[in-house]
NUBA-415396 format. One record per residue (C-alpha): x, y, z. Coordinates in Angstrom, 1 decimal, always signed. Layout:
NUBA-415396
R      u      v      w
R      X      Y      Z
...
//
This chain:
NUBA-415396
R      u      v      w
R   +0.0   +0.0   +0.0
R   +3.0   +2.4   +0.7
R   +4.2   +1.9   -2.9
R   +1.1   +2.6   -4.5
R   +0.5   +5.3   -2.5
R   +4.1   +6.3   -4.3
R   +3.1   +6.1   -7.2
R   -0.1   +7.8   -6.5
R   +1.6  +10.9   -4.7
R   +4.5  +10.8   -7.1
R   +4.3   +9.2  -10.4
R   +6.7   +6.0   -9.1
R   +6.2   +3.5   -7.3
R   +9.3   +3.0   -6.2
R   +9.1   +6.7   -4.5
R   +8.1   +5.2   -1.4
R  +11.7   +2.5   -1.4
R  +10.5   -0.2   -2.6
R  +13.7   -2.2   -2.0
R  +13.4   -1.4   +1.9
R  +10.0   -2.3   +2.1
R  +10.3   -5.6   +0.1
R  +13.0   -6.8   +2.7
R   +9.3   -7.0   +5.4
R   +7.3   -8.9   +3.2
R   +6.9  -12.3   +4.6
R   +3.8  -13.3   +2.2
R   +6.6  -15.0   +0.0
R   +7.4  -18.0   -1.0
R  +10.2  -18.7   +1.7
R   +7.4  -17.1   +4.0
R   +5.1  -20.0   +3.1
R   +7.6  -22.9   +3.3
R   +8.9  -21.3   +6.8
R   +5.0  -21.6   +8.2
R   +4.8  -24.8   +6.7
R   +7.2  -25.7   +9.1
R   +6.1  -23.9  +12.1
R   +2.7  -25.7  +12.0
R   +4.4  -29.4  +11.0
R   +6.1  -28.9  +14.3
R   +3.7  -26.9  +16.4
R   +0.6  -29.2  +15.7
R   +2.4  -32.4  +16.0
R   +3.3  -31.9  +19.5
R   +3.5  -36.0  +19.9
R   +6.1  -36.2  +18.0
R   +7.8  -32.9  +18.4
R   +8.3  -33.0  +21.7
R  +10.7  -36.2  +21.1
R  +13.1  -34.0  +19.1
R  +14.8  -30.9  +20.7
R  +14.2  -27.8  +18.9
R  +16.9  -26.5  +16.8
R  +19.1  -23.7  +17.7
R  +18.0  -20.8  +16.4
R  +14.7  -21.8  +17.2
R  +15.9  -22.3  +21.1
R  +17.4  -19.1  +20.8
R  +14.0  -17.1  +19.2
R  +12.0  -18.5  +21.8
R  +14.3  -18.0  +24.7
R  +14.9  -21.5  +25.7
R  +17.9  -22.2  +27.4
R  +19.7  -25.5  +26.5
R  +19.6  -26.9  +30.4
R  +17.7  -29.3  +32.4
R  +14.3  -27.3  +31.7
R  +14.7  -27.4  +27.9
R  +12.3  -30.6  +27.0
R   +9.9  -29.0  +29.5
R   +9.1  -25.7  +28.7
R   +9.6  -27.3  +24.5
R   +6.3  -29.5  +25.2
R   +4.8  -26.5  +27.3
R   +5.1  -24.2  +24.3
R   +4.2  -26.9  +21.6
R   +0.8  -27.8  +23.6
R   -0.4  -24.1  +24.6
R   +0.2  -23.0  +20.6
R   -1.0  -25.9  +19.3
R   -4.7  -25.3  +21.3
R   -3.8  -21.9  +20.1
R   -3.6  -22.6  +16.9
R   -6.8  -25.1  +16.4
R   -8.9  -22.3  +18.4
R   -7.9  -20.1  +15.6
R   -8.7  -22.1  +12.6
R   -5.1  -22.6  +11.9
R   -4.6  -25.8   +9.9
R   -1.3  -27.2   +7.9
R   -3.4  -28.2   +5.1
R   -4.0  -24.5   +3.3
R   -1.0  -22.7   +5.6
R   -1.4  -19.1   +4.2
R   +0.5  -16.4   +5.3
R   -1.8  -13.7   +5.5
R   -4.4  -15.7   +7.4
R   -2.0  -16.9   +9.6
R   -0.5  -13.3  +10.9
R   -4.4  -12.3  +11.2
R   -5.9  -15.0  +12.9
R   -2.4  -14.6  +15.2
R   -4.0  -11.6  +16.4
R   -6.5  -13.3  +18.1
R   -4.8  -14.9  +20.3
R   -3.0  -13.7  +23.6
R   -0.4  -11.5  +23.3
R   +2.5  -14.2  +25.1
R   +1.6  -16.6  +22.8
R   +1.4  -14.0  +19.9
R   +4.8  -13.1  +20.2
R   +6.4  -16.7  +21.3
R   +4.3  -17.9  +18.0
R   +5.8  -15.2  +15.5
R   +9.5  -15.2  +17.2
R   +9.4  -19.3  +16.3
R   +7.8  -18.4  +12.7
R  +10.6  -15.2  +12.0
R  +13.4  -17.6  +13.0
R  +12.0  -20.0  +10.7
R  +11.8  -17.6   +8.1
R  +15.6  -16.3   +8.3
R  +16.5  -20.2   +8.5
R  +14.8  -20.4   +5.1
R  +16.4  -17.8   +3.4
R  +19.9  -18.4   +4.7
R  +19.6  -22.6   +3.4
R  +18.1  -20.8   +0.1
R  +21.7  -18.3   -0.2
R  +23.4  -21.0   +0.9
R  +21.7  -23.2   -2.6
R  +22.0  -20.0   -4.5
R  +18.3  -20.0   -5.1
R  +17.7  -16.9   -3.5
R  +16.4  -13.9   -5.8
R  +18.3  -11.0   -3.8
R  +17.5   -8.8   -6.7
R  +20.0   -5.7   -6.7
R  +22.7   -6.5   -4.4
R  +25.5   -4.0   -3.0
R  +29.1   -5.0   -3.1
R  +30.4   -3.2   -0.1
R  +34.0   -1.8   -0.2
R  +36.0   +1.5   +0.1
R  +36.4   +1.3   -3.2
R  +35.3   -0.8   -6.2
R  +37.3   -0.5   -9.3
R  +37.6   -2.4  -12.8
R  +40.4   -4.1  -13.4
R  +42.5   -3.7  -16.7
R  +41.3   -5.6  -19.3
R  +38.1   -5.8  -18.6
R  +35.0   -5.8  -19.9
R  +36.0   -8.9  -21.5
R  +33.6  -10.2  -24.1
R  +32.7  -14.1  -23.9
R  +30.2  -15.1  -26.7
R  +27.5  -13.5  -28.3
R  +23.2  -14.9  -28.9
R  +20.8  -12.9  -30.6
R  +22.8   -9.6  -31.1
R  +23.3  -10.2  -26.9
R  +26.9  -10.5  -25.5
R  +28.0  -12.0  -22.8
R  +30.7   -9.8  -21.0
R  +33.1  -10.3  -18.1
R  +33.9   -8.4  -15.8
R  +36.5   -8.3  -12.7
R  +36.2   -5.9  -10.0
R  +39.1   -5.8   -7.3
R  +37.0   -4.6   -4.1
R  +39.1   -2.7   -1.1
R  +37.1   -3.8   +1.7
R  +40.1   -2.1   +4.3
R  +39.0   +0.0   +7.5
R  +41.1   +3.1   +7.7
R  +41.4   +3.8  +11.8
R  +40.3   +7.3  +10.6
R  +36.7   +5.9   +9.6
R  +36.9   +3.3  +12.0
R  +36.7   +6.2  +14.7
R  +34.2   +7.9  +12.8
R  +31.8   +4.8  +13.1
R  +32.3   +4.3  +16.7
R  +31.3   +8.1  +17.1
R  +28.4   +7.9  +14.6
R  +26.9   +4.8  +16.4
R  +27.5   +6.7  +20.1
R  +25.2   +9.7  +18.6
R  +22.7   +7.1  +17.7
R  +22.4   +4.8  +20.7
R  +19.5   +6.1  +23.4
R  +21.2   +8.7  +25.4
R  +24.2   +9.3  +22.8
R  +26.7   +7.0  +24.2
R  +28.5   +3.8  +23.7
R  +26.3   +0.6  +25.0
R  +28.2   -1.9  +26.8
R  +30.3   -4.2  +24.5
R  +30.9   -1.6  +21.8
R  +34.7   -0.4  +21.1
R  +37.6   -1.4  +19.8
R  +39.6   -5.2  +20.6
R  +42.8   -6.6  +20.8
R  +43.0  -10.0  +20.3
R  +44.7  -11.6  +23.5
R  +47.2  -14.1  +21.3
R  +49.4  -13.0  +18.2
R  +47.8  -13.8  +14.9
R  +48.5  -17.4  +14.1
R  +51.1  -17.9  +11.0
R  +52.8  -14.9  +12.6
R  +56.5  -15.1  +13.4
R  +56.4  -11.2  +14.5
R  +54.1  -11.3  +17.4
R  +51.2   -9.1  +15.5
R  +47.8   -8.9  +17.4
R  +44.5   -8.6  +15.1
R  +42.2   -5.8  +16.2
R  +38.4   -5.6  +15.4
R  +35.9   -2.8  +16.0
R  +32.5   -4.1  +17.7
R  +29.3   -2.7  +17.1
R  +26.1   -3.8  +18.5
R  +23.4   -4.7  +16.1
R  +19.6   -2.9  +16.5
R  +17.5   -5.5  +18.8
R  +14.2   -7.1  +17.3
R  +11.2   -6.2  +19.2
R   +9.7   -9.8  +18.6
R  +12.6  -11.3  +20.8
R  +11.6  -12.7  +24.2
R  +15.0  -12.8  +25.8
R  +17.4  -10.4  +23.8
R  +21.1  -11.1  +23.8
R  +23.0   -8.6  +21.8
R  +24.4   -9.5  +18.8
R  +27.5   -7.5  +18.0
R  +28.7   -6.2  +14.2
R  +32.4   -7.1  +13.7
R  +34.8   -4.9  +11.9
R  +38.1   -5.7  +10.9
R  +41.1   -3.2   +9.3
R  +41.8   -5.2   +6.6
R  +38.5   -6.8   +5.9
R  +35.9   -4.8   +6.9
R  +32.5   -6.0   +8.2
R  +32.7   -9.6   +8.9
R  +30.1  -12.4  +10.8
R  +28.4  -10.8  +13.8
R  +29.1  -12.6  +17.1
R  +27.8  -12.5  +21.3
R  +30.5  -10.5  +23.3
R  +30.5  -13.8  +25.3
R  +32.2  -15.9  +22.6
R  +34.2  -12.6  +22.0
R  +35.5  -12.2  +24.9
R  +37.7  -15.0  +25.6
R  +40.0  -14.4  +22.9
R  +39.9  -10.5  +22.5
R  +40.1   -7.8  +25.2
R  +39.0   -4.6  +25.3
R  +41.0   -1.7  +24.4
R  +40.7   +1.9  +24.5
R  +40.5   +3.9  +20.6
R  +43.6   +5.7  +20.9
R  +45.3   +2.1  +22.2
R  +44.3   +1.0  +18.6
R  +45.9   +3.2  +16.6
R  +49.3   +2.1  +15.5
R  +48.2   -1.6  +15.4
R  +45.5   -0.9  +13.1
R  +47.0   +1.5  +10.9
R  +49.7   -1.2  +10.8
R  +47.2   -3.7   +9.8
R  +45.5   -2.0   +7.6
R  +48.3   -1.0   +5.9
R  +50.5   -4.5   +5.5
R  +47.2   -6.0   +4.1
R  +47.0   -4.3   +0.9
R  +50.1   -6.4   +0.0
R  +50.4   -9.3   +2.2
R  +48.2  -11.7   +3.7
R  +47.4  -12.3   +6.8
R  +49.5  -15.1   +7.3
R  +52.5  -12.2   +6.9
R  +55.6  -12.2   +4.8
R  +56.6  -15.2   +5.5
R  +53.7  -17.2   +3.7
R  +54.4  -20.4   +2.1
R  +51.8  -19.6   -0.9
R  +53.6  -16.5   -1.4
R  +51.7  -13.6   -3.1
R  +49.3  -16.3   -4.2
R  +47.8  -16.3   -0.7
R  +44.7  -13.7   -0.6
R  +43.6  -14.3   +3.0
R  +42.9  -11.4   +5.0
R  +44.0   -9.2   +1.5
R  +42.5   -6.0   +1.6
R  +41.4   -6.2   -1.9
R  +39.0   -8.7   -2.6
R  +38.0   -9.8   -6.4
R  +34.6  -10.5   -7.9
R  +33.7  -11.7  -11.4
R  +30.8  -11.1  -13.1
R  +29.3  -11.9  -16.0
R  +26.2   -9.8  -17.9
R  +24.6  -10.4  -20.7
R  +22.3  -13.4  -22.0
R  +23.5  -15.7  -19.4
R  +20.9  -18.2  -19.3
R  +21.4  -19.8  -22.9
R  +25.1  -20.8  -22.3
R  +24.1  -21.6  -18.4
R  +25.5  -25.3  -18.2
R  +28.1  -24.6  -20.2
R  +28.7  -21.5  -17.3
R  +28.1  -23.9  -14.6
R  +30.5  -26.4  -15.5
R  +33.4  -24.0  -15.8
R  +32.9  -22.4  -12.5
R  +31.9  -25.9  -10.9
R  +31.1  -26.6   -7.7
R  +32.4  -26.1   -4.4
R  +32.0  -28.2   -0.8
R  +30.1  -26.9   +2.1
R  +29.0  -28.3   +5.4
R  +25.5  -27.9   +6.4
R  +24.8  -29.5  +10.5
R  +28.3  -31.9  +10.0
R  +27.1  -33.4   +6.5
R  +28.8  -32.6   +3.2
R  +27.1  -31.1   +0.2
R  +27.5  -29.6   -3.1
R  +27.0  -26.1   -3.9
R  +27.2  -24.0   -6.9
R  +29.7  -21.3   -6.9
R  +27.6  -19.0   -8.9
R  +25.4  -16.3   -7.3
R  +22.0  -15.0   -8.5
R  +21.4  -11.5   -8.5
//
């Protein structure tokens, strides 16, 4: 409705950013397979309560893994599953839409434990479908200080119906100059409620020397905590990790932090991540010393992409077989994956 009322007020829909406001539809078809499994699970509590709930599940619903977990598991799967059938909530015709209004309904606890287990579901179902490279992230950002073309390039490949097929490498600079580093950590103080720092945020130094290192060099990372969603019963921050050569990286709890980095004051982190920063646009993190030599790219500042534009899908297998496939793990069992991202 906000988009048409864009294009109402301005002539476009997408005045009212319609990429933002696609990122809260859930009415989608990882939406419907993520409710699928919600009520597969919630209204077959026989069989449900046999099999502990998975992590991020556990997590979403705020169920610690102790002594009580199997307990209050069956408590939540029996009061939403008599939830659930007062509703008219079935697994036969699971519709989004329905679902989310008939949730209304019901009491608020059971409102909010219902949709925390369903949006945990949901991200589950779009990280397995990134994972497959069947997720449709339509236009994606490639983050870096600075994106360039390398020489050479555009590169063309093949050419259907007056289409070509081009190639084209990018090298990325992902690197964290201690300059902007400070001006994140001041940015994010100005937002937080009551303009400063929440606990956790800052800069680290990591307690050990880098491993490979023969110069006893310490890694340094910038923490900054990531906005809480309302829908979660027992919040535990989640922390935005930034690194000088790297940039942002996987978020992580300040207790799995912790134990291997300290915290440092900014001014403490100056010389060792200007040195970082610095040392990475040529050497890996592995340092001089590298047995791979200049082949090695981990921890490399620059970071390269290929893509290719054009008419694509006609040469697809022919695509897929050059790039190939790579090996990933999914809960300890091996899998196949294709390298190729859609976009």
């Amino acid at each position: 409705r906000l988009q048409a009322l864009g294009a109402l007020t301005k002539g476009d829909r997408r005045a009212a950013d319609a990429a933002d406001l696609s990122a809260f539809d859930v009415d989608t078809r990882w939406g419907r397979k993520a409710l699928q499994q919600v009520l597969q699970v919630v209204l077959r509590p026989l069989s449900s309560r046999n099999v502990p709930p998975p992590r991020y599940v556990a997590e979403a619903l705020g169920l610690k893994r102790n002594a009580e977990l199997q307990e209050r598991w069956e408590a939540y799967l029996n009061e939403t599953e008599d939830a659930l059938a007062g509703a008219g909530i079935d697994e036969e015709h699971p519709e989004v839409k329905k679902f989310l209004n008939r949730l209304l309904g019901m009491p608020v606890s059971i409102q909010n434990r219902v949709f925390a287990h369903f949006s945990a579901e949901l991200e589950e179902q779009i990280r397995r479908a990134k994972e497959n490279h069947m997720y449709d992230e339509g236009v994606v950002d490639i983050r870096g200080q600075a994106v360039t073309i390398e020489a050479g390039y555009p590169a063309r490949l093949a050419s259907a119906g007056g289409v070509n097929i081009e190639h084209v490498k990018l090298g990325v600079d992902r690197g964290i100059s201690i300059g902007n580093a400070h001006e994140m950590l001041l940015a994010k103080a100005e937002a937080n409620a009551g303009g400063e720092l929440y606990h956790g945020e800052g800069f680290y130094e990591s307690r050990r020397p880098v491993f490979g290192r023969t110069d006893n060099i310490k890694s340094y990372v910038l923490l900054l905590q990531k906005p809480i969603p309302s829908w979660t019963l027992n919040p535990t921050p989640l922390f935005k990790v930034y690194r000088p050569a790297t940039g942002l990286g996987i978020a992580t709890y300040l207790a799995e932090h912790t134990p291997k980095f300290k915290a440092i004051d900014p001014d403490d982190a100056i010389e060792g991540w200007s040195r970082t920063y610095k040392e990475a646009l040529t050497v890996c993190s592995h340092g001089p010393r590298c047995k791979h030599g200049s082949k090695c790219t981990v921890g490399k500042r620059v970071e390269y992409k290929h893509i290719l534009t054009g008419s694509v899908l006609q040469f697809w297998d022919k695509i897929q077989q050059v790039v190939g496939f790579e090996t990933r793990s999914d809960n300890g069992h091996a899998r196949l994956g294709s390298r190729i991202r859609i976009v």
